[in-house]
C-alpha positions in Angstrom: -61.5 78.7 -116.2 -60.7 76.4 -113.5 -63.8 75.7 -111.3 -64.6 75.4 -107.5 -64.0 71.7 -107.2 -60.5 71.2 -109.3 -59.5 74.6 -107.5 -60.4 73.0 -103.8 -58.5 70.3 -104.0 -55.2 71.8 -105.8 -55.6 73.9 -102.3 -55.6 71.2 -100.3 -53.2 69.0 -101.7 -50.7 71.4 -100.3 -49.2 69.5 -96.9 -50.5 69.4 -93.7 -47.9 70.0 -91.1 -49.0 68.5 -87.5 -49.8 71.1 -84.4 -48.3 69.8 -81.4 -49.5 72.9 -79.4 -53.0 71.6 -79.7 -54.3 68.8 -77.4 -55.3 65.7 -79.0 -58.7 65.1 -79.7 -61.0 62.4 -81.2 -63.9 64.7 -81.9 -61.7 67.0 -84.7 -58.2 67.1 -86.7 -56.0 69.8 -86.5 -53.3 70.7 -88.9 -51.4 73.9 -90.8 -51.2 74.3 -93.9 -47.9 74.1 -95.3 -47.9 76.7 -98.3 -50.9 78.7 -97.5 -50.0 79.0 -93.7 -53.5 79.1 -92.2 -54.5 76.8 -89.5 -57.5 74.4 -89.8 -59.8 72.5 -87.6 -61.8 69.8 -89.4 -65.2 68.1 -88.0 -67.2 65.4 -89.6 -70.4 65.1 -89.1 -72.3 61.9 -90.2 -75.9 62.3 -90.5 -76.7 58.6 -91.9 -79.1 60.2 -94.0 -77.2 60.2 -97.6 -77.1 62.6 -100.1 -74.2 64.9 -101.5 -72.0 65.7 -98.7 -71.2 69.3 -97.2 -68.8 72.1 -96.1 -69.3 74.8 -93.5 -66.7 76.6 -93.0 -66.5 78.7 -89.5 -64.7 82.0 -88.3 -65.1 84.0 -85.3 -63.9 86.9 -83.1 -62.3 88.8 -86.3 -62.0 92.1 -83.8 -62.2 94.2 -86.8 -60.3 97.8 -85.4 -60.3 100.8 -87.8 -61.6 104.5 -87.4 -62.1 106.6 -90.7 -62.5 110.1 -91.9 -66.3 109.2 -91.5 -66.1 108.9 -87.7 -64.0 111.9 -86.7 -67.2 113.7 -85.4 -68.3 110.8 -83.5 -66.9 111.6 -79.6 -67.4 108.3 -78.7 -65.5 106.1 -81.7 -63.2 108.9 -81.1 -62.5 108.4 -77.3 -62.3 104.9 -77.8 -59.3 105.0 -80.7 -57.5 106.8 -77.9 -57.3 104.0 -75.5 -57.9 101.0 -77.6 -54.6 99.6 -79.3 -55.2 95.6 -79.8 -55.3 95.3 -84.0 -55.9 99.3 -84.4 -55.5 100.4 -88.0 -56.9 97.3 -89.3 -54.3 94.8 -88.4 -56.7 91.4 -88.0 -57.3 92.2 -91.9 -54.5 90.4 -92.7 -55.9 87.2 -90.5 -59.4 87.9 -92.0 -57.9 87.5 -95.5 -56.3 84.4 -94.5 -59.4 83.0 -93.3 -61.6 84.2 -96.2 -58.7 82.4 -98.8 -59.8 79.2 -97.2 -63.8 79.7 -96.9 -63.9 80.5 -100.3 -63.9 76.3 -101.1 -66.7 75.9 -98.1 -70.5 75.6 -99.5 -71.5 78.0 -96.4 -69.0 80.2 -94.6 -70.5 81.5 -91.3 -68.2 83.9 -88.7 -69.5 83.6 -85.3 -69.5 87.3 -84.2 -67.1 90.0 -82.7 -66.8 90.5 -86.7 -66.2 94.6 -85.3 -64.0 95.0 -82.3 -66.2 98.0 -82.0 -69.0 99.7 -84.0 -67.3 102.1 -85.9 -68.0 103.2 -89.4 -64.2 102.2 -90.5 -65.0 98.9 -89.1 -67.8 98.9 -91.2 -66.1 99.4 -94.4 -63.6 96.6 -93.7 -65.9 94.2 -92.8 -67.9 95.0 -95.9 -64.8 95.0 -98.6 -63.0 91.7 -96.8 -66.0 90.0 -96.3 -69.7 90.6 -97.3 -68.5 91.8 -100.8 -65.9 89.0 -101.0 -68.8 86.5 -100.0 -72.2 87.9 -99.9 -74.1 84.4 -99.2 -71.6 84.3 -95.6 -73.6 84.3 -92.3 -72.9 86.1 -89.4 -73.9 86.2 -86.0 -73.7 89.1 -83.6 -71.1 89.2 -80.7 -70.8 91.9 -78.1 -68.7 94.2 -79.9 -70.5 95.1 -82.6 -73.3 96.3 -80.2 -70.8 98.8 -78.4 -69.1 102.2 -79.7 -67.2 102.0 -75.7 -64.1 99.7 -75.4 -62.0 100.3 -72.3 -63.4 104.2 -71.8 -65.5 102.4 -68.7 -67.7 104.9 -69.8 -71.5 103.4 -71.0 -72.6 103.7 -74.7 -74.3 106.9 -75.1 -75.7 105.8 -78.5 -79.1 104.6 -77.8 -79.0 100.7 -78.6 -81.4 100.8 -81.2 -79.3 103.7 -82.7 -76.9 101.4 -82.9 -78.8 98.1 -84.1 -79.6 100.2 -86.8 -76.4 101.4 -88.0 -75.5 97.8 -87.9 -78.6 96.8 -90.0 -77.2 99.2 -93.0 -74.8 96.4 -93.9 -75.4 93.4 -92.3 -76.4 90.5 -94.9 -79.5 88.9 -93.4 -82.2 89.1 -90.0 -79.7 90.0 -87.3 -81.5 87.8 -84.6 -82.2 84.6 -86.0 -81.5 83.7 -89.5 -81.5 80.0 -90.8 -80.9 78.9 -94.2 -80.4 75.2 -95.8 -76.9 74.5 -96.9 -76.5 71.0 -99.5 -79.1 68.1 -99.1 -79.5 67.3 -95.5 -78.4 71.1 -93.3 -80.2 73.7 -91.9 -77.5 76.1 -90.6 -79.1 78.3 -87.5 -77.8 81.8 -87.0 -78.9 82.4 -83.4 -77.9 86.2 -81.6 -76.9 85.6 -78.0 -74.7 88.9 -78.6 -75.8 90.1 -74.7 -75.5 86.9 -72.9 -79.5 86.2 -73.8 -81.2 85.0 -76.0 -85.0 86.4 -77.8 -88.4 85.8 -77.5 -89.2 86.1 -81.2 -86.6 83.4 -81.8 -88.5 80.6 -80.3 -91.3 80.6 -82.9 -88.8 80.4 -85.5 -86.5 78.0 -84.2 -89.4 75.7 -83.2 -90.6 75.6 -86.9 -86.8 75.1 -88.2 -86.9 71.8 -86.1 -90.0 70.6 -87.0 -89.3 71.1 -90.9 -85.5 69.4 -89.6 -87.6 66.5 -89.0 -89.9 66.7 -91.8 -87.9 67.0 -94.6 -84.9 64.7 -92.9 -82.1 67.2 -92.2 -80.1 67.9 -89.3 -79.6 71.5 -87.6 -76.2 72.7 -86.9 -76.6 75.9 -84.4 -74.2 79.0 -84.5 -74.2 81.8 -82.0 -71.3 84.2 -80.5 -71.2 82.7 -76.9 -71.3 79.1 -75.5 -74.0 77.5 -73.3 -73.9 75.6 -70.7 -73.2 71.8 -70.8 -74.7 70.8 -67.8 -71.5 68.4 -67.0 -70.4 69.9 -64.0 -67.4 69.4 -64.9 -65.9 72.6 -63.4 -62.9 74.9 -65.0 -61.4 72.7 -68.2 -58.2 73.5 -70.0 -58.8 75.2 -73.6 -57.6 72.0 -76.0 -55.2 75.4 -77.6 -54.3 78.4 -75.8 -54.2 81.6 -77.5 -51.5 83.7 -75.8 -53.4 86.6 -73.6 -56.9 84.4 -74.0 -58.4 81.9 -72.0 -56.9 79.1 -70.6 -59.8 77.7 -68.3 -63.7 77.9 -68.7 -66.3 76.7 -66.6 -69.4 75.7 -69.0 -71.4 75.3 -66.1 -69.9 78.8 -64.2 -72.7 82.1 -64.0 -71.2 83.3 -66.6 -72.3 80.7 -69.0 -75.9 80.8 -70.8 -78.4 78.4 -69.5 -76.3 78.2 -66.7 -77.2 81.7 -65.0 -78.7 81.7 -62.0 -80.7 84.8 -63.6 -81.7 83.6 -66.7 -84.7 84.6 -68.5 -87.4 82.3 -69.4 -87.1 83.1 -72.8 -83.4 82.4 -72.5 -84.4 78.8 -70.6 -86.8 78.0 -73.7 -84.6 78.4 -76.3 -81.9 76.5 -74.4 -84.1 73.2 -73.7 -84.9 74.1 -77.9 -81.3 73.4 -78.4 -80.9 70.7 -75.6 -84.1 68.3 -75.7 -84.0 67.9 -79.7 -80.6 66.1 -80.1 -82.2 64.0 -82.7 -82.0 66.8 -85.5 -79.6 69.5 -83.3 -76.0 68.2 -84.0 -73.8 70.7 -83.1 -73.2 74.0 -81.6 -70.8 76.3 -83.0 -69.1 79.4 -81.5 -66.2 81.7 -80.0 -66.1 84.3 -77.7 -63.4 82.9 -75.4 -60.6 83.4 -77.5 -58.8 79.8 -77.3 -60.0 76.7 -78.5 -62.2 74.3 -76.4 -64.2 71.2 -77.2 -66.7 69.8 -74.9 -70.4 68.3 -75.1 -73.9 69.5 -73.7 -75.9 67.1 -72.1 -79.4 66.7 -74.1 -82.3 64.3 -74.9 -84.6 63.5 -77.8 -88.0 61.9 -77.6 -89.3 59.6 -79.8 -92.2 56.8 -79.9 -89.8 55.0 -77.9 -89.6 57.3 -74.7 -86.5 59.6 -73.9 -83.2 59.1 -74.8 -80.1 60.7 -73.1 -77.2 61.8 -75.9 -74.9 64.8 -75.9 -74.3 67.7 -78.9 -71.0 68.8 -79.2 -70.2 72.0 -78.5 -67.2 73.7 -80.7 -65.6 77.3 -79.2 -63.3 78.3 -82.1 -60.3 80.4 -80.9 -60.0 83.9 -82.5 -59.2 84.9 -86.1 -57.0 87.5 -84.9 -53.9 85.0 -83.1 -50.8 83.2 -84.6 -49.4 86.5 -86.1 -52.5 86.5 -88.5 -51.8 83.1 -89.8 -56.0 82.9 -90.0 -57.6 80.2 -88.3 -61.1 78.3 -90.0 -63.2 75.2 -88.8 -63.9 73.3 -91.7 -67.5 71.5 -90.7 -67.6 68.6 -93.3 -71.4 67.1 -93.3 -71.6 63.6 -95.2 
């Protein structure tokens, strides 16, 4: 039997053809693979701390659409089918199969919400079979869509949301709201829900002890949640580094739209932000989607040390959807050394 490692690198010794759609950029590669077809951002991440190095290997917005025999009495799955056509009868399989046939080499794979384009129990079963039984160690953080049986009705969910948490909670493969776990010698990977624009008060208590064990035990923290926060830049509407046709071409990361950049925002929401931006000494990198097309930018944070207060940044990494390039699959490949 041929194992992991021989099998990983006879898969990437296929070519990788260059992707002139895609903006030059000094923080990632981008390439496609020749045979294989899927399309592949790479990130390295030095820690300086040694040790074996790392893969992560990121997916988001799979926009899982299929509605089975076992919803037919649910009005609401029901009403929604009638109106809503993008991937219906499970077409962003074939993209989440792509994707998977990559992650399969990673050490972690983690797939940064909108798994389910909504929560239907046909939705359910696909994102079972093509991923949690295909991987069950992958992480996965909750995006909007899972939390809604309404898309496009502009009718409100009448499933109460708990109702609905829990019917998630039947097949999801760890702690919805915050789930960390250590990935090779020196990562913590963060799984952190900001599925409704906020984050939770319960998550503070563990994400404060995940970066002080960071900095116990040496390792760095790389974050992943569905939506991006605010960079505080001010750097107004930027161009996606890659367009997906019909997605986003601009985003402001400092707009009201963005987390931590509401004028609204809950103190919870606040704390857990300066979490993420005054501990740049162990928080590397923030990892997400939502938007669709690809952007790279960083958030302005600090670190204290015996020395004072250090200004750095933490690069922020909004992966475009699964479901684009006729279901070519598209994967970040996070390579810790």
């Amino acid at each position: 039997m041929i194992d992991k490692k021989r099998s990983k690198e006879w898969f990437y010794s296929q070519g990788k053809l260059e992707v002139p759609e895609c903006a030059k950029c000094d923080a990632f590669k981008v390439y496609r693979l020749e045979y294989t077809g899927q399309y592949i951002f790479e990130f390295e991440i030095d820690t300086g701390l040694g040790g074996e190095p790392c893969e992560i290997d990121q997916i988001t917005d799979t926009h899982l659409n299929f509605v089975s025999i076992a919803d037919e009495d649910d009005k609401e799955v029901m009403g929604t089918r009638a109106v809503r056509t993008w991937n219906r009868e499970g077409e962003s399989v074939k993209s989440v199969i792509k994707a998977m046939d990559v992650a399969q080499y990673a050490d972690q794979t983690v797939i940064t919400g909108d798994v389910l384009d909504y929560l239907s129990r046909g939705a359910m079963a696909l994102m079972k079979k093509h991923i949690l039984d295909r991987d069950p160690e992958v992480l996965v953080t909750l995006g909007g869509h899972e939390l809604t049986k309404q898309m496009q009705t502009n009718i409100p969910d009448e499933t109460p949301f708990e109702e609905r948490l829990n019917m998630l909670a039947e097949i999801w493969p760890h702690e919805m709201n915050y789930f960390s776990k250590d990935v090779g010698d020196n990562v913590i990977a963060v799984c952190l829900d900001n599925s409704i624009g906020d984050f939770r008060a319960f998550q503070i208590k563990n994400f404060e002890a995940d970066i002080k064990r960071a900095r116990e035990e040496k390792k760095i923290i790389l974050v992943f949640a569905h939506e991006p926060i605010a960079t505080r830049r001010n750097e107004g509407a930027i161009p996606a580094v890659w367009e997906m046709r019909g997605a986003h071409k601009t985003f402001d990361f400092d707009g009201e739209t963005t987390i931590g950049a509401k004028p609204n925002d809950r103190e919870v929401t606040k704390r857990v932000y300066s979490l993420i931006t005054e501990n740049a000494d162990v928080i590397r990198g923030y990892f997400c989607g939502h938007r669709h097309s690809a952007f790279y930018t960083e958030i302005n944070a600090t670190y204290t040390d015996e020395k004072g207060i250090h200004n750095t940044t933490i690069p922020q990494w909004v992966e475009p959807g699964n479901p684009y390039l006729n279901h070519a699959g598209i994967v970040t490949r996070i390579i810790v050394k």
